[in-house]
C-alpha positions in Angstrom: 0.0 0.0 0.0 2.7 2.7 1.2 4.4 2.0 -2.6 0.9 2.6 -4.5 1.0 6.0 -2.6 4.3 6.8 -3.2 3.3 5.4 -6.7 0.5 8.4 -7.3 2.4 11.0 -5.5 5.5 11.1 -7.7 3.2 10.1 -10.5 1.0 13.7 -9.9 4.5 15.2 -9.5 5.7 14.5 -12.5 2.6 16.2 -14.4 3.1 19.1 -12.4 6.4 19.1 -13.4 5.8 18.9 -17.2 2.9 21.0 -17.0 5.2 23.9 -15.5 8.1 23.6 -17.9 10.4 26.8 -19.2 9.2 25.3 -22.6 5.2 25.4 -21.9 5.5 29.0 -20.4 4.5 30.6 -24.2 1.4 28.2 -24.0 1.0 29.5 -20.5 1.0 32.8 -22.2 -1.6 32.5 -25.1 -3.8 30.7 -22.3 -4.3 33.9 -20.8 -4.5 36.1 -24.0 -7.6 33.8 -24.1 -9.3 35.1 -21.1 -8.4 31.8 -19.1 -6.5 33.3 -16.6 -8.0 30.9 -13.9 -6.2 28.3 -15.1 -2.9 29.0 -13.5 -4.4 29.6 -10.3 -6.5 26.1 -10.4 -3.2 23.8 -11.1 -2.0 26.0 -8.1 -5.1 25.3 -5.9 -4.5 21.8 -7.1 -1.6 21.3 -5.6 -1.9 22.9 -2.4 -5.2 20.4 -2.0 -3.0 17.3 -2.7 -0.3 18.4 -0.7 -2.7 19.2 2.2 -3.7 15.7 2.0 -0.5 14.2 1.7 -0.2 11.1 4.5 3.5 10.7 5.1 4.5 6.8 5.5 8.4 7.4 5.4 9.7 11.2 7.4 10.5 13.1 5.9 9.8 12.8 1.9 12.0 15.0 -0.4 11.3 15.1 -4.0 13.8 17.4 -5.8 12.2 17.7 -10.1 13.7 20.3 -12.8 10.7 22.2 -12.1 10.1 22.0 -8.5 11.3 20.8 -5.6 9.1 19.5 -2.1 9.8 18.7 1.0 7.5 17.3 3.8 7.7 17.1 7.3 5.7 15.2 10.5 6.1 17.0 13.3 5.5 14.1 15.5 6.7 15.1 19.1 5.5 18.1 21.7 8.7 18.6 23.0 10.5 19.5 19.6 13.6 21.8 20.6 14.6 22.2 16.9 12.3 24.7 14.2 11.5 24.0 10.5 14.1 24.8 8.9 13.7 24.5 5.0 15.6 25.9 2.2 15.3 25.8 -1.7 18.0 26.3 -4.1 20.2 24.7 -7.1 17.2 24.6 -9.4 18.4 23.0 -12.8 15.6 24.7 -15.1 17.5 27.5 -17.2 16.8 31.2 -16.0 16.5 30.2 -12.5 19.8 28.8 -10.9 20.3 31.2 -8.8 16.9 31.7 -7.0 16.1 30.4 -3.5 14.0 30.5 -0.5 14.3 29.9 3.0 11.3 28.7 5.0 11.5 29.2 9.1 8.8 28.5 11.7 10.0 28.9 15.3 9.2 26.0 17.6 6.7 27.5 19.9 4.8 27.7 16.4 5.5 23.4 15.9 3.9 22.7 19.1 0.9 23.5 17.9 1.4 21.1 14.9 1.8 17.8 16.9 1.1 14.5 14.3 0.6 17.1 11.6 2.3 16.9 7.9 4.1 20.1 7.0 4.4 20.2 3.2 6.5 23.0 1.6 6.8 23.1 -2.3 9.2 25.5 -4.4 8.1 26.4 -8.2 10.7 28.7 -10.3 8.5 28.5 -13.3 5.4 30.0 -12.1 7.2 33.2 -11.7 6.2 33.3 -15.6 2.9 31.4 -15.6 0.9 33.1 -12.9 -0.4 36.5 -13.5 1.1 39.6 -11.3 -2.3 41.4 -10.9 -2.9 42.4 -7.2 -5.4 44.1 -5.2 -2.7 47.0 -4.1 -1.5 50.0 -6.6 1.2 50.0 -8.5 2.7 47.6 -11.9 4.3 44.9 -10.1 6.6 41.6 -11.1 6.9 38.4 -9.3 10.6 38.4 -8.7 10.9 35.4 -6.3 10.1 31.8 -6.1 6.7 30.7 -5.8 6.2 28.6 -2.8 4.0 26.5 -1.1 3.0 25.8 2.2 0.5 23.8 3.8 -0.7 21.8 6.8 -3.3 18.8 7.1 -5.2 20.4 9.1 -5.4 24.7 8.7 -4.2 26.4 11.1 -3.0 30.2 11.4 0.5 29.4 11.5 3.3 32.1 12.1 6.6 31.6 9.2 9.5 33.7 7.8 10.5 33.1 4.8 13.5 34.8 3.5 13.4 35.3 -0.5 16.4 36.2 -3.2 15.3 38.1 -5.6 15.6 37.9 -9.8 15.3 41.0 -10.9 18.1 42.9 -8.4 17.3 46.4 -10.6 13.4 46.9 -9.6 12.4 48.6 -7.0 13.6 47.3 -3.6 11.5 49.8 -1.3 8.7 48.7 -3.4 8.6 44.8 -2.4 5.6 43.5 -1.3 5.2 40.0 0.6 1.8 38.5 -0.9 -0.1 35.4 -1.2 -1.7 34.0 -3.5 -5.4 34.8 -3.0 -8.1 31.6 -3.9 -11.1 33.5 -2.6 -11.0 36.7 -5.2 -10.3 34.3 -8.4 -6.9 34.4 -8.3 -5.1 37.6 -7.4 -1.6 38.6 -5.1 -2.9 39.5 -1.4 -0.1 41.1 0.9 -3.0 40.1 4.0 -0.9 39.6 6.8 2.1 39.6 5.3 4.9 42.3 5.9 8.5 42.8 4.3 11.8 43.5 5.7 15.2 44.2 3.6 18.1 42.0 4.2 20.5 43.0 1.9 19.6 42.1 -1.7 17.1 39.6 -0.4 13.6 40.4 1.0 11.9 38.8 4.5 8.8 37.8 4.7 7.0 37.3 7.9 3.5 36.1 7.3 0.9 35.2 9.6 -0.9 31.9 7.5 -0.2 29.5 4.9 -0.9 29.2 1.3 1.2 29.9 -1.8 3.5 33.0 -1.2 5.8 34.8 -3.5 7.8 38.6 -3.8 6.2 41.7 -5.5 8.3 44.1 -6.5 7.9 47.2 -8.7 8.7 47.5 -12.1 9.6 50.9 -12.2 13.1 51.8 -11.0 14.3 53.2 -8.2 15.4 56.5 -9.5 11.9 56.4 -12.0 10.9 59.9 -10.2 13.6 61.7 -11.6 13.3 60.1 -15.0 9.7 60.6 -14.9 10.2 64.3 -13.7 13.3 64.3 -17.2 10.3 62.7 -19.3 7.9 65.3 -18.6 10.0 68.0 -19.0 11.5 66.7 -22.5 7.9 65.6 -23.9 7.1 69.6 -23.0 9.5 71.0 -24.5 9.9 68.7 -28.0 5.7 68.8 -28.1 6.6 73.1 -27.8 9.6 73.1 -30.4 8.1 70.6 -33.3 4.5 72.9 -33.1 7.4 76.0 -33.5 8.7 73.5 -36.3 5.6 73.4 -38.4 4.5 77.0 -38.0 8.1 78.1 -39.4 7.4 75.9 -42.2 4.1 77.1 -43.1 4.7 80.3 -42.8 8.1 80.1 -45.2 6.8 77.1 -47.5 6.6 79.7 -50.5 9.6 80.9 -50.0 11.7 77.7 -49.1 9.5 75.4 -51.9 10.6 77.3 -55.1 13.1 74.1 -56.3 11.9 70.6 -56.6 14.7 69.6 -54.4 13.8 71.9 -51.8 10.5 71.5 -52.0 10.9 67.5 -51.2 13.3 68.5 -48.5 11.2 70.4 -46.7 8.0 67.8 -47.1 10.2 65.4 -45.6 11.1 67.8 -42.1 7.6 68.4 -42.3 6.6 65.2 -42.0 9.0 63.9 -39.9 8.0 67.2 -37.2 4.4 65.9 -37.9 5.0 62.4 -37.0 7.3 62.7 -34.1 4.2 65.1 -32.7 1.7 62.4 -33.3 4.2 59.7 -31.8 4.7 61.6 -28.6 0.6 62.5 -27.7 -0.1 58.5 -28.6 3.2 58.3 -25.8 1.5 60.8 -23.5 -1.6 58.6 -23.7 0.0 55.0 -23.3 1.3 56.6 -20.3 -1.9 57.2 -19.0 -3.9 54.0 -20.1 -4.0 50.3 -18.0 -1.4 47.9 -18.6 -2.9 45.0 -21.0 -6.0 46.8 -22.2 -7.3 47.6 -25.7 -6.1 51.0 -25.4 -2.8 49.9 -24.2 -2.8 47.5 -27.2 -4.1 50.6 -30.1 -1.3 52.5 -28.6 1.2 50.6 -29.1 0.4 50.2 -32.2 0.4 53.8 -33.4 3.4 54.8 -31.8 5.3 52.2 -33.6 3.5 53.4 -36.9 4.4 56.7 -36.5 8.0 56.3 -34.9 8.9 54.0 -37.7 6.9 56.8 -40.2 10.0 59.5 -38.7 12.4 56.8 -39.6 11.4 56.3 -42.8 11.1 60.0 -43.8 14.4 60.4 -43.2 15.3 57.4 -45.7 13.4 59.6 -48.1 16.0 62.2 -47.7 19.1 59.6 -48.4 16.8 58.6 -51.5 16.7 62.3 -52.4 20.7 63.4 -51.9 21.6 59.8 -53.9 19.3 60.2 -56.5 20.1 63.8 -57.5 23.6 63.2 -57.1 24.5 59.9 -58.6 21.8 59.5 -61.4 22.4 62.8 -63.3 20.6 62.3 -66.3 17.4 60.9 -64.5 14.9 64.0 -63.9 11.8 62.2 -62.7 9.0 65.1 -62.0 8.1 66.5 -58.7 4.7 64.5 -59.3 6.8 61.0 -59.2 9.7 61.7 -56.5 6.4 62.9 -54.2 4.4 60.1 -54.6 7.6 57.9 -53.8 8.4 59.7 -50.7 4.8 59.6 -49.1 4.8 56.1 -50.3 7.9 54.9 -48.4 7.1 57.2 -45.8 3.7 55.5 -44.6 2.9 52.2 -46.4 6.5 50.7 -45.0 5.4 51.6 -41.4 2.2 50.5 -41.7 2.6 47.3 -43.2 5.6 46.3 -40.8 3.3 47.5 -38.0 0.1 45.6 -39.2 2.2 42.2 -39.7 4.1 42.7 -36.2 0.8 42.7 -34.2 -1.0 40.2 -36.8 1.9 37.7 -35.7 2.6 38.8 -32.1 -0.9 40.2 -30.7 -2.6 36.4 -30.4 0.3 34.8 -28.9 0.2 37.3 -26.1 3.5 38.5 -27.0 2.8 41.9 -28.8 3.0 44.6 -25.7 5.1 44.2 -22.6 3.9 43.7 -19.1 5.0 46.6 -17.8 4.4 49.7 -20.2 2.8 50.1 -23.8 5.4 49.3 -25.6 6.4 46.6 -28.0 7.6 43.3 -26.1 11.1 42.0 -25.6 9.6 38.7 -25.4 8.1 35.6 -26.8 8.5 36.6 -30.8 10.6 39.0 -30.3 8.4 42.1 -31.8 10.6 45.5 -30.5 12.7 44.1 -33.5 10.2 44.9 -36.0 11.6 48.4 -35.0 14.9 48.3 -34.2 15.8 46.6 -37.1 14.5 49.1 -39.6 15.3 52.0 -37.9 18.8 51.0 -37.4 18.5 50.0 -40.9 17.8 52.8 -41.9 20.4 54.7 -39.8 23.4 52.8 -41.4 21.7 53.2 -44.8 22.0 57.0 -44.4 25.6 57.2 -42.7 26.6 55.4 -46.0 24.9 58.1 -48.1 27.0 60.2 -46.4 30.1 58.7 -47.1 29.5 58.7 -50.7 28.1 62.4 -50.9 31.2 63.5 -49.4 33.5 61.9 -51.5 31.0 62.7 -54.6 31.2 66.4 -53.4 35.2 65.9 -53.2 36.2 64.5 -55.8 34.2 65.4 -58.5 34.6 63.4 -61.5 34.9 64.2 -65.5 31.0 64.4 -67.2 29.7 65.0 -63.5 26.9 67.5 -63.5 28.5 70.8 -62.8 28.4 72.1 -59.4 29.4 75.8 -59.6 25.9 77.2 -59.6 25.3 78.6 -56.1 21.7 77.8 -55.8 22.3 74.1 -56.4 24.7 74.7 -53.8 22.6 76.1 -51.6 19.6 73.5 -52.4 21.9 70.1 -51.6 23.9 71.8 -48.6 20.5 71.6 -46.3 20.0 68.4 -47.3 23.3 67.1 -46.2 23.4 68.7 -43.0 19.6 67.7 -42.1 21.0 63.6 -42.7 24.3 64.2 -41.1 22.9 65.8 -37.9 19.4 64.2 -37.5 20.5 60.9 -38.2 23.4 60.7 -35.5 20.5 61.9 -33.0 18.1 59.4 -33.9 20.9 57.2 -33.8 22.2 57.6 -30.7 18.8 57.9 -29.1 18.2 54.3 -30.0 21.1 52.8 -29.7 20.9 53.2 -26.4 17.5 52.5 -25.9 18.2 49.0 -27.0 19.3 48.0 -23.4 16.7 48.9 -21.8 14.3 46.7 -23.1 16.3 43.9 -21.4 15.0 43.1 -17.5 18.9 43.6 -15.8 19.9 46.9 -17.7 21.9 49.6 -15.9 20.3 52.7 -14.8 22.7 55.1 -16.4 21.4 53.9 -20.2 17.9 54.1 -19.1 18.8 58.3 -18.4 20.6 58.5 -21.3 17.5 57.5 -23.5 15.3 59.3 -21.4 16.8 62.4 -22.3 18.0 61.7 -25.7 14.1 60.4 -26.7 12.2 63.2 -24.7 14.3 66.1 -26.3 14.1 64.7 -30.3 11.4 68.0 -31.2 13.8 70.3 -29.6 16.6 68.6 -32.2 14.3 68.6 -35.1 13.8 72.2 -35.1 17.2 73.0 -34.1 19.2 71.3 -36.7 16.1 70.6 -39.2 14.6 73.9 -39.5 16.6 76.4 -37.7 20.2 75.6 -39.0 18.5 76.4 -42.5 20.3 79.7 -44.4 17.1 80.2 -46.7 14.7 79.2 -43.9 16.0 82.4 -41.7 16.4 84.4 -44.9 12.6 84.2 -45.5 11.6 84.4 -41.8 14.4 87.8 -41.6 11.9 89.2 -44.8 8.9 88.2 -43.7 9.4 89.5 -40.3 11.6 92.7 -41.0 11.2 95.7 -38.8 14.4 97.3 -40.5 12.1 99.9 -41.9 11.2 101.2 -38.6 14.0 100.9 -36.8 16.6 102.5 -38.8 16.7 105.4 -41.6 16.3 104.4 -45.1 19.0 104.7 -47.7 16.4 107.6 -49.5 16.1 109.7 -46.2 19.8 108.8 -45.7 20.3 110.4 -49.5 18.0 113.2 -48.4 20.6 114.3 -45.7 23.8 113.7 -47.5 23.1 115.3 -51.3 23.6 111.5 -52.9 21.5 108.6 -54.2 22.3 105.2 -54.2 20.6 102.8 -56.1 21.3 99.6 -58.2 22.3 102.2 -60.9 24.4 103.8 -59.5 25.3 107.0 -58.0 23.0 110.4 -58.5 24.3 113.7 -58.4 21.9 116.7 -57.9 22.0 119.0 -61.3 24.0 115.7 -63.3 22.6 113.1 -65.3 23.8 109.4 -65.3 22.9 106.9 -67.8 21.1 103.9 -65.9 21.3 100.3 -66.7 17.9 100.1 -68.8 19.1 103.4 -71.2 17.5 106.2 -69.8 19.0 108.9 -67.9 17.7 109.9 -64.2 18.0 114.0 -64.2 17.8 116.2 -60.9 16.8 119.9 -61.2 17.7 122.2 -59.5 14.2 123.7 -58.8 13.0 120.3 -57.5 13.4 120.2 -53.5 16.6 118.4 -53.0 16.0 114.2 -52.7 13.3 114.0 -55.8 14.4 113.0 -59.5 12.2 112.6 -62.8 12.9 110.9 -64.9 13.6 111.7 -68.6 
């Protein structure tokens, strides 16, 4: 009889084990994208029910799987002088090696546990399996083991249990000491439960038994001060690209005369435009529940629309190739705009559209944390980073070959002494050779922080790189832009009322200046167009007729 029990028990084991695998936590994953959320916390209830009924024939029984690891205990005498004293550690599942969890109940506790089986159960994998909803504020990860601990018969049972954590960059101050409520469907209940630091490990004295684990913040420590850099760098970019597309509107007939121009400045248009779209739909993700539609449709645009600034400024390394290398190819302003708007949008779109087709129903689109694309599962925060970083080497190499085009010209090259071509491919260059170090830079060291363990100092460094983009874009896009100041100098020009003008300044002195040349009262000078300007000497000194 006592084999057939030992028989089912590491029978029952061993499903648990499979069922909890690092390989099934995906499935674990689209479960829950499926609304069956409850389906975690029954295999839990599950086991705490069969572990609450376990009847020890051999003391004590230690089962040690890749998955998880029990121990079980009789406390058979009243005068016990030792306490329960159980740790876990060594797991052999990848990910998890270096987790643990040390279980402590003090011996005036164990007397009241006389002929009762103390069954304590460690799971690493369910730090991935069960959800991290609680009924306490805040965006929380599980960032302990799971454990288990029950009695055959309930009883409010003091423990400590001292946890190491995963995650050693979250929020220590944060950590909350929770179990894992049955009652309220399933959710994280810190009940009776308080935490103490010890180090880089967290203490847990709890009041009852059930399933316990570690909550801990996802936000960082410092996430004040990057949320105070955010908010300050949002302001100011939202300020500077709404600056951006006034100065354009109100130059665009000046600045647009050229078909190169005029594609120049529809690309910094757009890209102003779309970097002002990305950051409200950013302003509003911000504000919007964790995995929620909202969350889901803002993700969504903000990749569109980030990849759309991306893009635009591949349109401008099309551009500065195009007119540079194929000289004898003068496609109409018609043909190079409908290219540009068609790169521009349709590639964002359709690489946004197929990365949420592909990601979205495995649960593996958004991450858990903030509205943003996932790190995880398949991967979709590449279907950005590749493209834009794509696009970023792309236009570093257009750079390289400008400058040695613009160097070294070569025989039968299109000649390059007129000044307005000059002055048409200049902006051009510097708008690629400034914006896309920026945009380069800002991302290259946002790739880091997707990942769980990344060091503050790059999480700042995007912060204020990302936030401040507008302020760049109208800096270096618009502002740094000779004809663009030109036509903002003339269209704003108080010259006229501040100083004299060259006639009242001819009135005082006895001379004239003008384009042809110089006017002498009482001589005559022929002008450039053949007819003479004539001053007489009965006219009131300053006026001319002409003759």
């Amino acid at each position: 009889m006592a084999l057939k029990v030992m028989f089912i028990i590491m029978n029952f084991l061993e499903t648990v084990n499979s069922v909890i695998s690092n390989e099934s936590i995906e499935t674990w994953g689209i479960l829950s994208s499926t609304k069956n959320e409850t389906i975690s916390s029954k295999l839990l209830q599950s086991v705490e029910k069969f572990s609450s009924r376990l009847n020890l024939t051999t003391n004590p029984l230690d089962v040690k799987k890749e998955n998880l690891q029990l121990r079980a205990t009789k406390i058979d005498s009243r005068k016990t002088k030792s306490p329960f004293n159980v740790t876990f550690h060594n797991f052999s599942t990848e990910g998890y090696t270096n987790l643990s969890t040390n279980i402590f109940i003090p011996t005036d506790e164990l007397e009241k546990l006389v002929n009762k089986v103390v069954v304590t159960i460690a799971y690493p994998t369910l730090i991935d399996i069960l959800p991290s909803n609680a009924n306490f504020e805040g965006n929380f990860s599980i960032n302990g083991l799971v454990v288990t601990i029950t009695l055959s018969d309930k009883k409010p049972i003091k423990t400590k249990m001292n946890f190491s954590t995963r995650n050693s960059t979250l929020d220590f101050n944060s950590a909350q000491c929770a179990f894992w409520d049955f009652s309220r469907n399933g959710i994280w209940n810190n009940d009776g439960c308080t935490p103490d630091l010890d180090g880089e490990n967290i203490i847990c004295n709890c009041e009852h038994l059930t399933s316990f684990s570690i909550l801990m913040s996802t936000k960082p420590v410092k996430d004040s001060i990057l949320s105070s850099i955010t908010q300050i760098g949002v302001a100011v970019s939202l300020a500077s690209l709404t600056i951006t597309i006034i100065i354009e509107a109100v130059v665009w007939k000046h600045v647009t005369k050229s078909k190169k121009s005029h594609i120049r400045h529809v690309a910094i248009l757009n890209i102003a435009i779309n970097l002002l779209i990305a950051y409200v739909w950013f302003i509003m993700a911000a504000s919007v529940k964790q995995d929620t539609g909202a969350c889901v449709a803002a993700t969504f645009f903000i990749h569109v629309f980030y990849l759309a600034v991306f893009f635009w400024m591949f349109t401008l390394g099309i551009l500065l190739v195009y007119h540079l290398v194929f000289l004898f190819h003068d496609l109409s302003k018609s043909v190079l705009m409908g290219i540009s708007f068609g790169i521009g949008y349709l590639c964002p779109i359709i690489i946004s559209a197929i990365t949420i087709g592909v990601t979205y129903p495995q649960n593996s689109y958004i991450r858990k944390d903030a509205c943003w694309l996932s790190w995880r599962g398949k991967y979709p925060i590449l279907a950005f980073i590749i493209p834009a970083l794509s696009i970023i080497a792309s236009n570093v190499i257009v750079l390289v070959v400008v400058i040695f085009k613009l160097l070294r010209p070569k025989i039968g090259d299109k000649p390059r002494g007129h000044n307005e071509e000059k002055d048409t491919i200049k902006p051009i260059v510097r708008s690629i050779a400034v914006l896309t170090p920026i945009l380069g830079l800002t991302w290259a060291f946002g790739i880091p922080t997707f990942l769980e363990d990344s060091h503050i100092t790059f999480h700042y460094i995007f912060t204020i790189l990302n936030a401040f983009q507008g302020f760049f874009i109208l800096v270096f896009g618009t502002c740094m832009d000779k004809k663009v100041r030109e036509a903002l100098l003339k269209k704003f020009s108080l010259t006229g009322f501040s100083s004299p003008s060259r006639f009242e300044h001819s009135a005082f002195t006895g001379r004239f200046s003008s384009k042809h040349g110089i006017a002498v009262p009482g001589r005559k000078k022929l002008n450039n167009s053949g007819g003479f300007h004539s001053y007489s000497k009965d006219k009131p000194l300053g006026y001319s007729t002409l003759s």
